[in-house]
Jmol script that loads the backbone (N, CA, C; Angstrom):
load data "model"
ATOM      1  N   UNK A   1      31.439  23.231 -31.271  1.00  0.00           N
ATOM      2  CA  UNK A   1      31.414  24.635 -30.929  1.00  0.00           C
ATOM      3  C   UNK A   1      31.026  25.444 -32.163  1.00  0.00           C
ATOM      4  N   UNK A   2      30.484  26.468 -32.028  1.00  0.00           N
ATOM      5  CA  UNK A   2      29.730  27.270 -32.854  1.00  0.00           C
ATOM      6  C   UNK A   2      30.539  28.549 -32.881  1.00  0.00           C
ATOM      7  N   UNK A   3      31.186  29.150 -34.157  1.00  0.00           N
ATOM      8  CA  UNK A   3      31.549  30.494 -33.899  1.00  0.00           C
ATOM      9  C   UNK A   3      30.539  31.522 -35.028  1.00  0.00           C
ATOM     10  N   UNK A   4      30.865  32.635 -34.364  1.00  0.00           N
ATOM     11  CA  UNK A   4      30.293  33.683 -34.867  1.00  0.00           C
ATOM     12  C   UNK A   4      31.214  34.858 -35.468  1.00  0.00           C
ATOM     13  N   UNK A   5      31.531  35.447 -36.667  1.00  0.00           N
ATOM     14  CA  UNK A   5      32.285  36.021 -36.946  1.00  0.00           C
ATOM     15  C   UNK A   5      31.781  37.221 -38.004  1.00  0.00           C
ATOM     16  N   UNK A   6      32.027  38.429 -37.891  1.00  0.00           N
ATOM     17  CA  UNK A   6      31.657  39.756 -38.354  1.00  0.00           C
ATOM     18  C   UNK A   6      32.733  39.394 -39.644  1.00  0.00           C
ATOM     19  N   UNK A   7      31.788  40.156 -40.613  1.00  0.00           N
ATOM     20  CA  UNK A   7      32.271  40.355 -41.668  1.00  0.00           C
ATOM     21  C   UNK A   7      32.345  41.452 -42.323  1.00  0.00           C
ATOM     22  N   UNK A   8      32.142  42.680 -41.329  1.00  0.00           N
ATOM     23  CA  UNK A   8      32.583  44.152 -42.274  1.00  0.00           C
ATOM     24  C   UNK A   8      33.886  43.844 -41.822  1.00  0.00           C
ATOM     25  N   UNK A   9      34.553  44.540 -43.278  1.00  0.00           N
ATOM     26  CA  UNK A   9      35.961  45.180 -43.657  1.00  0.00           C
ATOM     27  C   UNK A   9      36.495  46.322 -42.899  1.00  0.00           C
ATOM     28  N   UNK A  10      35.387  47.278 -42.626  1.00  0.00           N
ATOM     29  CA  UNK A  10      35.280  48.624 -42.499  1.00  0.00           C
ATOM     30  C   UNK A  10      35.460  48.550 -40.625  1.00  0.00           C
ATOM     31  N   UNK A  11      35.519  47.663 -39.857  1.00  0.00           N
ATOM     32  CA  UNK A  11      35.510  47.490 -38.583  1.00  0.00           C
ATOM     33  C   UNK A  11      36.273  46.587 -37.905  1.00  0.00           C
ATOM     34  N   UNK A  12      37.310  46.301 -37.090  1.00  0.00           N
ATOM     35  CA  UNK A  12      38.030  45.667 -36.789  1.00  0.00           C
ATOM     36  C   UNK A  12      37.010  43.862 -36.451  1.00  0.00           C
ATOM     37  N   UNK A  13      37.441  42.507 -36.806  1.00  0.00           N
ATOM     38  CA  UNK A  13      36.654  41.624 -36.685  1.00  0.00           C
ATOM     39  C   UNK A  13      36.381  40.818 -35.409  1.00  0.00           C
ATOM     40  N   UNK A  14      34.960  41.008 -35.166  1.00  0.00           N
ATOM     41  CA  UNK A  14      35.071  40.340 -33.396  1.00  0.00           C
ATOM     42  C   UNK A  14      34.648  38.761 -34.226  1.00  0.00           C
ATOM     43  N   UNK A  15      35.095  38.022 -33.145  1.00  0.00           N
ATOM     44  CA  UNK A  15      34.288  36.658 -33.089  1.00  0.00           C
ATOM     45  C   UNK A  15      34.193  36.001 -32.115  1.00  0.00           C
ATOM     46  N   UNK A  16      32.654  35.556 -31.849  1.00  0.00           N
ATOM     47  CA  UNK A  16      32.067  34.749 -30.472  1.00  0.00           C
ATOM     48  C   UNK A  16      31.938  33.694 -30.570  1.00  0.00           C
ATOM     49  N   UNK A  17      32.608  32.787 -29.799  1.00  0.00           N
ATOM     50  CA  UNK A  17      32.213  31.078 -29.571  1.00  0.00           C
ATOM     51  C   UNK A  17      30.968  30.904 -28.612  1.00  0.00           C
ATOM     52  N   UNK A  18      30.304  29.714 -29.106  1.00  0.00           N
ATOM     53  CA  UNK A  18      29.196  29.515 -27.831  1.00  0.00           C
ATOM     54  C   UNK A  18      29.793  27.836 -28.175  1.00  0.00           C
ATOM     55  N   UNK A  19      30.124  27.606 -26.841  1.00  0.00           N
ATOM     56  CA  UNK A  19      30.138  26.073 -26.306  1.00  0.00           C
ATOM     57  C   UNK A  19      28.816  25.505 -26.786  1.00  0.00           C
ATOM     58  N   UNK A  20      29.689  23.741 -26.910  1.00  0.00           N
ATOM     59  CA  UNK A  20      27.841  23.143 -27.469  1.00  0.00           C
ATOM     60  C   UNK A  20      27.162  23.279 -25.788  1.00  0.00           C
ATOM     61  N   UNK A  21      26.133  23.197 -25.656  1.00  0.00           N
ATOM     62  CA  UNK A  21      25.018  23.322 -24.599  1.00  0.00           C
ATOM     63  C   UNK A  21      24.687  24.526 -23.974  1.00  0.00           C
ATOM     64  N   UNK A  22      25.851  25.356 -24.580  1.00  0.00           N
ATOM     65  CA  UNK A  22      25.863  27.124 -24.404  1.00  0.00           C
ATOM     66  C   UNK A  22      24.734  27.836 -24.863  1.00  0.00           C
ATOM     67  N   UNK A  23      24.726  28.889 -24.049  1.00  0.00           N
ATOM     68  CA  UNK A  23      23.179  29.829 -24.031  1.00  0.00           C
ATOM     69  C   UNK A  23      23.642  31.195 -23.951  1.00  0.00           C
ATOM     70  N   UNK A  24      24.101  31.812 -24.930  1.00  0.00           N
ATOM     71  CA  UNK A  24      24.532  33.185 -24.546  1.00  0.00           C
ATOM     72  C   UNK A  24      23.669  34.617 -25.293  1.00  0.00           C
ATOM     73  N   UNK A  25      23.795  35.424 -24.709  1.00  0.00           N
ATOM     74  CA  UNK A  25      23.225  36.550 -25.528  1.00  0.00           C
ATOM     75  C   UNK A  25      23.767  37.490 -26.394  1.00  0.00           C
ATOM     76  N   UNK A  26      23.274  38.280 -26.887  1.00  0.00           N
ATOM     77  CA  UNK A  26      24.501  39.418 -27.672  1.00  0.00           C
ATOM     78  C   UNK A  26      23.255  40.939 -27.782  1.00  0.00           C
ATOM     79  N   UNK A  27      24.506  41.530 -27.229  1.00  0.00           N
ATOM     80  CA  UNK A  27      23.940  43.129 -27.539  1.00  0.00           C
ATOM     81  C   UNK A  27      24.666  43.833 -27.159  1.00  0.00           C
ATOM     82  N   UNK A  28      24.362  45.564 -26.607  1.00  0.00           N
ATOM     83  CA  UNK A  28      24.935  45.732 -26.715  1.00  0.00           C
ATOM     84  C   UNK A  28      25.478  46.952 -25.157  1.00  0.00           C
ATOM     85  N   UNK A  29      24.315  46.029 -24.651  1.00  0.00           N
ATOM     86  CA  UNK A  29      24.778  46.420 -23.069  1.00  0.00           C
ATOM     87  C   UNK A  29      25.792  45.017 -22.247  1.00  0.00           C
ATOM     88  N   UNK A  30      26.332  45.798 -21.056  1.00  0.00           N
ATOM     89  CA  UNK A  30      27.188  45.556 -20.212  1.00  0.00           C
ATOM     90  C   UNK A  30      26.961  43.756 -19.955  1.00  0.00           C
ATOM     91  N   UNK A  31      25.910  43.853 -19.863  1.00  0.00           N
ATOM     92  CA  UNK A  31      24.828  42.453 -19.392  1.00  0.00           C
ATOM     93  C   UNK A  31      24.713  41.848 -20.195  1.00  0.00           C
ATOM     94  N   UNK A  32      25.253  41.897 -21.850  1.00  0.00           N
ATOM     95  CA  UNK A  32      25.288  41.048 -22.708  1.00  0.00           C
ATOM     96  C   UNK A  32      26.302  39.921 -22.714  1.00  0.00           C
ATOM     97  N   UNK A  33      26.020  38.642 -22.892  1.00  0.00           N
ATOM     98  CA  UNK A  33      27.267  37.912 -22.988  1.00  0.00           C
ATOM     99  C   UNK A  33      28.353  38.166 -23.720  1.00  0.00           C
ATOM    100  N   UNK A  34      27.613  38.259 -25.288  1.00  0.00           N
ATOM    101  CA  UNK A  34      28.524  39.333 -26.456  1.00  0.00           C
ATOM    102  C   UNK A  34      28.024  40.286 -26.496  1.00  0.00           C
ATOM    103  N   UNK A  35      28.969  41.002 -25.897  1.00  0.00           N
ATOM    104  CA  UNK A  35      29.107  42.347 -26.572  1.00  0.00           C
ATOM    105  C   UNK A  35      29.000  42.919 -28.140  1.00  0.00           C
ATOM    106  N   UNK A  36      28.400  43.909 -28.630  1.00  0.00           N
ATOM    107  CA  UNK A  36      28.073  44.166 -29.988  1.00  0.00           C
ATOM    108  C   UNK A  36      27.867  45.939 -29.659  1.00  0.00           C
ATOM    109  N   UNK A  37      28.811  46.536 -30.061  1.00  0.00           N
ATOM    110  CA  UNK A  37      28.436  47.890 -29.571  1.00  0.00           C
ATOM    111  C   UNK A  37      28.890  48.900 -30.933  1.00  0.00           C
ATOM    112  N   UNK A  38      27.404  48.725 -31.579  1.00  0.00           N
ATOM    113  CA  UNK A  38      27.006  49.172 -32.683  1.00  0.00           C
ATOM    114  C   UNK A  38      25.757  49.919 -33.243  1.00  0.00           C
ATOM    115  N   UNK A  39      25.465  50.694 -33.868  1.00  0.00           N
ATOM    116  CA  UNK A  39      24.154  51.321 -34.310  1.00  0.00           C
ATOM    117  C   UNK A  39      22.976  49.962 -34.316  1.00  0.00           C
ATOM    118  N   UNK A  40      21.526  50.302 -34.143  1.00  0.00           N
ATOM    119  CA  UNK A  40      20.745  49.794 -34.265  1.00  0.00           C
ATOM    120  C   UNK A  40      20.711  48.747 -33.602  1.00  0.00           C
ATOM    121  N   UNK A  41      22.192  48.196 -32.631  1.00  0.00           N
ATOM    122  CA  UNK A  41      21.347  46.734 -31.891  1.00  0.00           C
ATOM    123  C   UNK A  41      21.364  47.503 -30.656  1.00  0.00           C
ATOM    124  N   UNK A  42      20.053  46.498 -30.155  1.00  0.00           N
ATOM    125  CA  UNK A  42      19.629  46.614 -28.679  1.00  0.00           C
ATOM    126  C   UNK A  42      20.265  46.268 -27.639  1.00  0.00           C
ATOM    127  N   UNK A  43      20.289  46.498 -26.607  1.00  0.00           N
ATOM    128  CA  UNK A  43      20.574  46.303 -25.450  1.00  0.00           C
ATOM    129  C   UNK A  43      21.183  44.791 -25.116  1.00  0.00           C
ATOM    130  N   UNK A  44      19.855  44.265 -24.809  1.00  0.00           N
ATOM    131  CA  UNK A  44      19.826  42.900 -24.989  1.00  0.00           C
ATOM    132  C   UNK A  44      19.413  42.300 -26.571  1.00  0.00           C
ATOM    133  N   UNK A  45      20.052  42.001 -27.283  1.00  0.00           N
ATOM    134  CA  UNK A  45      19.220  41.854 -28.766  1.00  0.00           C
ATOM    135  C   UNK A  45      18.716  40.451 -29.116  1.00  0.00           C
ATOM    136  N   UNK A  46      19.677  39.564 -29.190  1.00  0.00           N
ATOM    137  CA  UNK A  46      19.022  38.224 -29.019  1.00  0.00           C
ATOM    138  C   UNK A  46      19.791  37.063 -28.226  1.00  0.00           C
ATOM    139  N   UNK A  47      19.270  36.318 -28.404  1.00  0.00           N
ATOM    140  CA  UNK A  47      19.453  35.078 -27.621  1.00  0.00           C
ATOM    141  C   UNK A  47      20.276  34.030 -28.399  1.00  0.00           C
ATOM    142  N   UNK A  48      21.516  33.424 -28.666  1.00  0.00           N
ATOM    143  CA  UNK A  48      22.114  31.947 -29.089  1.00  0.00           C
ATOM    144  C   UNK A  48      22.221  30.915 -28.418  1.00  0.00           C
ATOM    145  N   UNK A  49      21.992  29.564 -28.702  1.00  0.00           N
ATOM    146  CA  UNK A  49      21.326  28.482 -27.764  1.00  0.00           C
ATOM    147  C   UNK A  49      22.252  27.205 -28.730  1.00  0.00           C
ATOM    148  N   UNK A  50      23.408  26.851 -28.232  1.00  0.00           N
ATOM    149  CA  UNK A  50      23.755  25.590 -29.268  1.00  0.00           C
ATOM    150  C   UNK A  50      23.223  24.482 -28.180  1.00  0.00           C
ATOM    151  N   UNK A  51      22.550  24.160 -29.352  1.00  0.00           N
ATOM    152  CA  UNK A  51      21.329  22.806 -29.041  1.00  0.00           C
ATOM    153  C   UNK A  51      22.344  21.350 -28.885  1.00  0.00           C
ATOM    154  N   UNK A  52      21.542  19.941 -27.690  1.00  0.00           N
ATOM    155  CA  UNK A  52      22.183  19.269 -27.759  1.00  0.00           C
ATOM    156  C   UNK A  52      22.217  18.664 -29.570  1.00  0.00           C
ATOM    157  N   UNK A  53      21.554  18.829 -30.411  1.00  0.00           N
ATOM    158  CA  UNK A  53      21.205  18.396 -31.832  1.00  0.00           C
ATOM    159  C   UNK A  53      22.428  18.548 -32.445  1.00  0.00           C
ATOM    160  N   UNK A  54      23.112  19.876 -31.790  1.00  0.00           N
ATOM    161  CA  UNK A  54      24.194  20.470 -32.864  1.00  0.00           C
ATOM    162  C   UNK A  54      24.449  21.492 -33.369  1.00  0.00           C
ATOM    163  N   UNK A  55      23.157  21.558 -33.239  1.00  0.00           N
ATOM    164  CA  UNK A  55      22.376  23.336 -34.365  1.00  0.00           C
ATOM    165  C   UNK A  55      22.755  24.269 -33.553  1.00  0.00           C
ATOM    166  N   UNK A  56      22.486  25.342 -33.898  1.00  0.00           N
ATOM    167  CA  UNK A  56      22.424  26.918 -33.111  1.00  0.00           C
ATOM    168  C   UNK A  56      21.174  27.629 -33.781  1.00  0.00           C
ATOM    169  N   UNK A  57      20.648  28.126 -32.311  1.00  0.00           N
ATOM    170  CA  UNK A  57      19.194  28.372 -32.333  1.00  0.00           C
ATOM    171  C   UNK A  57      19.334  29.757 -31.959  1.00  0.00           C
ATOM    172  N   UNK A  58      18.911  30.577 -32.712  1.00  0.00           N
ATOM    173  CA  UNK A  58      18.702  32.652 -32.372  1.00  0.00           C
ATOM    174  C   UNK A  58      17.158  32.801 -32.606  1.00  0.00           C
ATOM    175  N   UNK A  59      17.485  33.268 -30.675  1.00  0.00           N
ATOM    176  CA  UNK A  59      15.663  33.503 -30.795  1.00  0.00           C
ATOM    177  C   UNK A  59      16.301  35.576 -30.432  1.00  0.00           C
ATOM    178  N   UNK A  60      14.730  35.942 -31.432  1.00  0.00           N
ATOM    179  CA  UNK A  60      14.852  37.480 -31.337  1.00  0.00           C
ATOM    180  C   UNK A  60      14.284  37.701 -30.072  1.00  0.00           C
ATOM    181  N   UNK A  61      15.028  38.635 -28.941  1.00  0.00           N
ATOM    182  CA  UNK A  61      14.588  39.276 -27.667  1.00  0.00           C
ATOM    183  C   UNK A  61      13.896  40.267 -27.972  1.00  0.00           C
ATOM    184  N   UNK A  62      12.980  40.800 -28.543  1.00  0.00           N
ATOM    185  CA  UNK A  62      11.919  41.959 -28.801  1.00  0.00           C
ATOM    186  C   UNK A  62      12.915  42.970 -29.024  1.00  0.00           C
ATOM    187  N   UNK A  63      13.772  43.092 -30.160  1.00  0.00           N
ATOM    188  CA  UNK A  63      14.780  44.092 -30.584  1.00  0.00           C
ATOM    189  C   UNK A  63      13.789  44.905 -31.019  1.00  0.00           C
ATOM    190  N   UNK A  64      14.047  46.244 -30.753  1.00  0.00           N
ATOM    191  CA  UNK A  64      14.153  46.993 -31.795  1.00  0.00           C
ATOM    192  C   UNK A  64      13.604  47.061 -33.439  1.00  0.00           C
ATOM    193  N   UNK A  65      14.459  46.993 -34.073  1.00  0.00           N
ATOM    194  CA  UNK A  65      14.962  46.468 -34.910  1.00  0.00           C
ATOM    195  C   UNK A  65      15.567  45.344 -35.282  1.00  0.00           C
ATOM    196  N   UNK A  66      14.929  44.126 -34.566  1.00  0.00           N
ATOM    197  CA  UNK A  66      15.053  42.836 -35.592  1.00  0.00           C
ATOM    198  C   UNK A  66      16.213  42.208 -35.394  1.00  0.00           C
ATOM    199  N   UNK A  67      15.916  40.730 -35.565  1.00  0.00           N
ATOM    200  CA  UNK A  67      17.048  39.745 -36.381  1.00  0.00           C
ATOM    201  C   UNK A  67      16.913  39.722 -37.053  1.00  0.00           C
ATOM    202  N   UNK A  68      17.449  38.636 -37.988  1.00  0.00           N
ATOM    203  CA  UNK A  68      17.876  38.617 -39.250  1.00  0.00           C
ATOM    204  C   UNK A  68      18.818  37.511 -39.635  1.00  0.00           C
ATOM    205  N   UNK A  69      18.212  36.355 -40.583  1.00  0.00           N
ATOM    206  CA  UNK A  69      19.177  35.193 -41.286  1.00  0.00           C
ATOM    207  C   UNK A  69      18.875  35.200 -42.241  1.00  0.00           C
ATOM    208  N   UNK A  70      19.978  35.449 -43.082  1.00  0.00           N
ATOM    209  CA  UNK A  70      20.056  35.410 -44.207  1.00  0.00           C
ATOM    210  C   UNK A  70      19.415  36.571 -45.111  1.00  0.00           C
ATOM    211  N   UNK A  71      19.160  37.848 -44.495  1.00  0.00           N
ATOM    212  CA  UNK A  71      18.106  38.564 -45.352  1.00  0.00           C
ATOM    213  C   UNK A  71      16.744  38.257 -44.368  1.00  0.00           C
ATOM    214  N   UNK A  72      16.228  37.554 -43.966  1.00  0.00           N
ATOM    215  CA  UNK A  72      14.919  37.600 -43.700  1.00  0.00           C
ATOM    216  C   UNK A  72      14.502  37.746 -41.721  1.00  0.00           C
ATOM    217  N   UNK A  73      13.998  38.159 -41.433  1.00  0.00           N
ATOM    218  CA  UNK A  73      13.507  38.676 -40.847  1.00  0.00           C
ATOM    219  C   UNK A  73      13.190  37.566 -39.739  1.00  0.00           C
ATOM    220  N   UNK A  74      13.258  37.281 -38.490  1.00  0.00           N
ATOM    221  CA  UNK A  74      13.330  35.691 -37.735  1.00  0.00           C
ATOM    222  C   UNK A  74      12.496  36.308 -36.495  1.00  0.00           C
ATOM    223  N   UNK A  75      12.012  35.301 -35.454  1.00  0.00           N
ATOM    224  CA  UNK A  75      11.575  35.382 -34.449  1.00  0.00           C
ATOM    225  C   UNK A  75      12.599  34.593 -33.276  1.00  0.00           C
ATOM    226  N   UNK A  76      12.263  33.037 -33.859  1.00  0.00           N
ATOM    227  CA  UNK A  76      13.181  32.395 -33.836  1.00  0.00           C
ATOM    228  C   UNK A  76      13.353  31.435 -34.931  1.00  0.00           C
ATOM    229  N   UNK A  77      14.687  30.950 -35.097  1.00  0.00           N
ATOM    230  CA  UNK A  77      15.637  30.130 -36.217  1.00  0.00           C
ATOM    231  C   UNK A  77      16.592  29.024 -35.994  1.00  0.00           C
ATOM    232  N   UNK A  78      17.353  28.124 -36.653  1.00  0.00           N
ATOM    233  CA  UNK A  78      18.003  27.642 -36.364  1.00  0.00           C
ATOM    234  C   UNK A  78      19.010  28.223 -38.120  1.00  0.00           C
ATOM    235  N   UNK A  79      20.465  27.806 -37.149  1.00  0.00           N
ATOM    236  CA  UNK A  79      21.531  28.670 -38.353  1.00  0.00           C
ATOM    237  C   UNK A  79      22.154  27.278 -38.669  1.00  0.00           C
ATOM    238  N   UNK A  80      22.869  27.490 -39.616  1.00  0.00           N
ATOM    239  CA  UNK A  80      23.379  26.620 -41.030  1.00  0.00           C
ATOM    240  C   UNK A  80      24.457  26.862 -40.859  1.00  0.00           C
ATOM    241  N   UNK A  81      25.799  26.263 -41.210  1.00  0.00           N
ATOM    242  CA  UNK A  81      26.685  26.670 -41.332  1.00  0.00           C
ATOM    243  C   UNK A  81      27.175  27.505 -42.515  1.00  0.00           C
ATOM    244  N   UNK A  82      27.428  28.985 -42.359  1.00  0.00           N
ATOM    245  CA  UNK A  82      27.782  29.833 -43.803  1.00  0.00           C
ATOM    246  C   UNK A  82      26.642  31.126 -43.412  1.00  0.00           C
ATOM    247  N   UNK A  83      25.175  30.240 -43.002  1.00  0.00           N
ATOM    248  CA  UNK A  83      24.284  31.727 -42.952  1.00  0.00           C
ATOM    249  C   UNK A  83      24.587  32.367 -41.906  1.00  0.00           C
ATOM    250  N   UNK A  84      24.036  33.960 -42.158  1.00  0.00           N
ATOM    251  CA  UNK A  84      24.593  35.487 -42.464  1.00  0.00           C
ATOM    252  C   UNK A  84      23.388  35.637 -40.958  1.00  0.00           C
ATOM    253  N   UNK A  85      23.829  36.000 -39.966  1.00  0.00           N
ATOM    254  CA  UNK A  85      23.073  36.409 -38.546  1.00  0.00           C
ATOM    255  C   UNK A  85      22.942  37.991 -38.623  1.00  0.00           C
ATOM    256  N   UNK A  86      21.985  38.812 -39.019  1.00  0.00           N
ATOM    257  CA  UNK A  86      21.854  40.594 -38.789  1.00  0.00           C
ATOM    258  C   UNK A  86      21.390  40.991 -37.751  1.00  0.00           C
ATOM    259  N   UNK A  87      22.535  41.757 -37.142  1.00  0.00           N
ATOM    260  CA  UNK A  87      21.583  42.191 -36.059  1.00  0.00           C
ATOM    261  C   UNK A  87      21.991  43.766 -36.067  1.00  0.00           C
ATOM    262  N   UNK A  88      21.477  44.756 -35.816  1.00  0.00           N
ATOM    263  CA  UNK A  88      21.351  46.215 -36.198  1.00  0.00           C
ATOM    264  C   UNK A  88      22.266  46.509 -37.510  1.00  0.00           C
ATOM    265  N   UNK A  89      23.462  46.990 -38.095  1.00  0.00           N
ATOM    266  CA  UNK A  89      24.184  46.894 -38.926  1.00  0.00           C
ATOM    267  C   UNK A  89      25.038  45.862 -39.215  1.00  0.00           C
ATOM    268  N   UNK A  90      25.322  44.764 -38.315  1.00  0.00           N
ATOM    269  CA  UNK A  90      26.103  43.911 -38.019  1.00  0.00           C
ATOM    270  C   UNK A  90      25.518  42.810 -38.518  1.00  0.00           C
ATOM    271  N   UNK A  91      26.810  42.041 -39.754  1.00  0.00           N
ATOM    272  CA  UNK A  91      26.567  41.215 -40.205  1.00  0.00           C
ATOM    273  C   UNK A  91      27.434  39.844 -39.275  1.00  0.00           C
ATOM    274  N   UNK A  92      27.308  39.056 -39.072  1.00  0.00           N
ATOM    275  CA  UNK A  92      28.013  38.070 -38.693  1.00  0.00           C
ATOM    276  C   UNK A  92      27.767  36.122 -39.693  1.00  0.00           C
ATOM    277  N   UNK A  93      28.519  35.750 -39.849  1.00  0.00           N
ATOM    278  CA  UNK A  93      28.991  34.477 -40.542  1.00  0.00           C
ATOM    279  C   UNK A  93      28.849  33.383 -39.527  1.00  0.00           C
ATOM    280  N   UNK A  94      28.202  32.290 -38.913  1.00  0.00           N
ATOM    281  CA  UNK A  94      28.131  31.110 -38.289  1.00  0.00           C
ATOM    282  C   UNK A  94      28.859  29.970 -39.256  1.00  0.00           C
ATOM    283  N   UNK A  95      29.918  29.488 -38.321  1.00  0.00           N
ATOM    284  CA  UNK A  95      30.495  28.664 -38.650  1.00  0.00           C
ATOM    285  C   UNK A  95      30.749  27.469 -37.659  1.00  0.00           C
ATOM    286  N   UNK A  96      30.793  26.107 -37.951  1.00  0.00           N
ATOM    287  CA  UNK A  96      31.107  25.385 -37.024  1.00  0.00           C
ATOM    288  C   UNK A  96      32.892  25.241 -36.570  1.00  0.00           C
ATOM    289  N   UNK A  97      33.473  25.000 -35.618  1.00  0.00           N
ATOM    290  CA  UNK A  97      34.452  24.960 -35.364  1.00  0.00           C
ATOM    291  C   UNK A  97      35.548  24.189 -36.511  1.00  0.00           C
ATOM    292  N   UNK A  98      35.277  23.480 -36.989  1.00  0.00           N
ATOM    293  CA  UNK A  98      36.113  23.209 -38.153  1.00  0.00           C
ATOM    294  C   UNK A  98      36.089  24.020 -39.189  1.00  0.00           C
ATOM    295  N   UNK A  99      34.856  24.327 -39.818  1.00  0.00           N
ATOM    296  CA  UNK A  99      34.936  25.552 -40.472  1.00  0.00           C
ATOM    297  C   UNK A  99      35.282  26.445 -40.380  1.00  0.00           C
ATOM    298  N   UNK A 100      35.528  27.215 -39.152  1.00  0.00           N
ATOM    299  CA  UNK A 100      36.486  28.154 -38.971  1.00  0.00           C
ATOM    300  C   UNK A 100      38.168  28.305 -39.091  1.00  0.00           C
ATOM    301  N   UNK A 101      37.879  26.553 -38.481  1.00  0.00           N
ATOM    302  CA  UNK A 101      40.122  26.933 -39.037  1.00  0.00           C
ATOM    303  C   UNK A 101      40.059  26.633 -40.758  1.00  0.00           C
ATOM    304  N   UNK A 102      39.407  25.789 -41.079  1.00  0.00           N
ATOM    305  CA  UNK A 102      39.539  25.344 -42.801  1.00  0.00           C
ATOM    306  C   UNK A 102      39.503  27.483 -43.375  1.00  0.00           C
ATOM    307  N   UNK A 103      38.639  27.848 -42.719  1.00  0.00           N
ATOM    308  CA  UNK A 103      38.323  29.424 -43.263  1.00  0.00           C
ATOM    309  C   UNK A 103      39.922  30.441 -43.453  1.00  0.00           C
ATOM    310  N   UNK A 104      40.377  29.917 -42.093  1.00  0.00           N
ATOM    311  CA  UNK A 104      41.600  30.786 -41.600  1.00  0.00           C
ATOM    312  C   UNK A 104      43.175  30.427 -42.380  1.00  0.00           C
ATOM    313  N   UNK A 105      42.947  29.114 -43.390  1.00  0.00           N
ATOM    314  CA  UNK A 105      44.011  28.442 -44.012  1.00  0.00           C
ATOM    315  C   UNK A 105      43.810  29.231 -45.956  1.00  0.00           C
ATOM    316  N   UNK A 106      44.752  29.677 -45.935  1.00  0.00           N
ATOM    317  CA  UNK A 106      45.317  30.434 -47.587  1.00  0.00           C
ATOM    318  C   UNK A 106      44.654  28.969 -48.349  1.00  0.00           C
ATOM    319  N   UNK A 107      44.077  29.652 -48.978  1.00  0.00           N
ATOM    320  CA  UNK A 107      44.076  28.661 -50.587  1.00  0.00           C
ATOM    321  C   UNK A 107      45.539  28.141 -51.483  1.00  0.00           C
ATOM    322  N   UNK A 108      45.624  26.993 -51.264  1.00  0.00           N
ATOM    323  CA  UNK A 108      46.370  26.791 -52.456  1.00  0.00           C
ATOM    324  C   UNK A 108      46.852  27.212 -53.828  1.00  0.00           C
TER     325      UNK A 108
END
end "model"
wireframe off; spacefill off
backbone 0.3
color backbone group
């Protein structure tokens, strides 16, 4: 499983799971799978696809204003675990399901 997790401070933190073989969308209408209801994203903004491979695949739905991994500018991509998903102001963190609880445990 693939999560997705916002990383402004400044905004209470959402985070979206997509099941492996899951196909969901994010934006920031009603009709979005995730919801994202923020400046600059679209409606429908893009597309997440966890592949049977493993990966998670964000293809851009003709936003607006853009995706975005890592800083750069995507059509479509496949995400890493750690890289940074932009979509209108919204930063979000991809993590794989273990990485997320290891994330949620205090440092020693």
């Amino acid at each position: 499983m693939w999560i997705l997790r916002t990383v402004d401070d400044s905004a209470p933190e959402k985070t979206f799971r997509v099941l492996p073989g899951g196909v969901r969308t994010l934006g920031r209408a009603a009709r979005a799978d995730f919801i994202l209801d923020a400046p600059l994203v679209s409606r429908v903004h893009c597309r997440l696809t966890a592949l049977p491979t493993g990966e998670l695949e964000v293809k851009d739905l003709d936003s607006t204003n853009g995706t975005f991994i890592n800083g750069r500018r995507i059509e479509t991509a496949r995400l890493a675990p750690g890289d940074r998903l932009g979509v209108g102001r919204v930063e979000l963190v991809a993590l794989h399901d273990a990485d997320y609880e290891s994330s949620l445990t205090p440092a020693s």
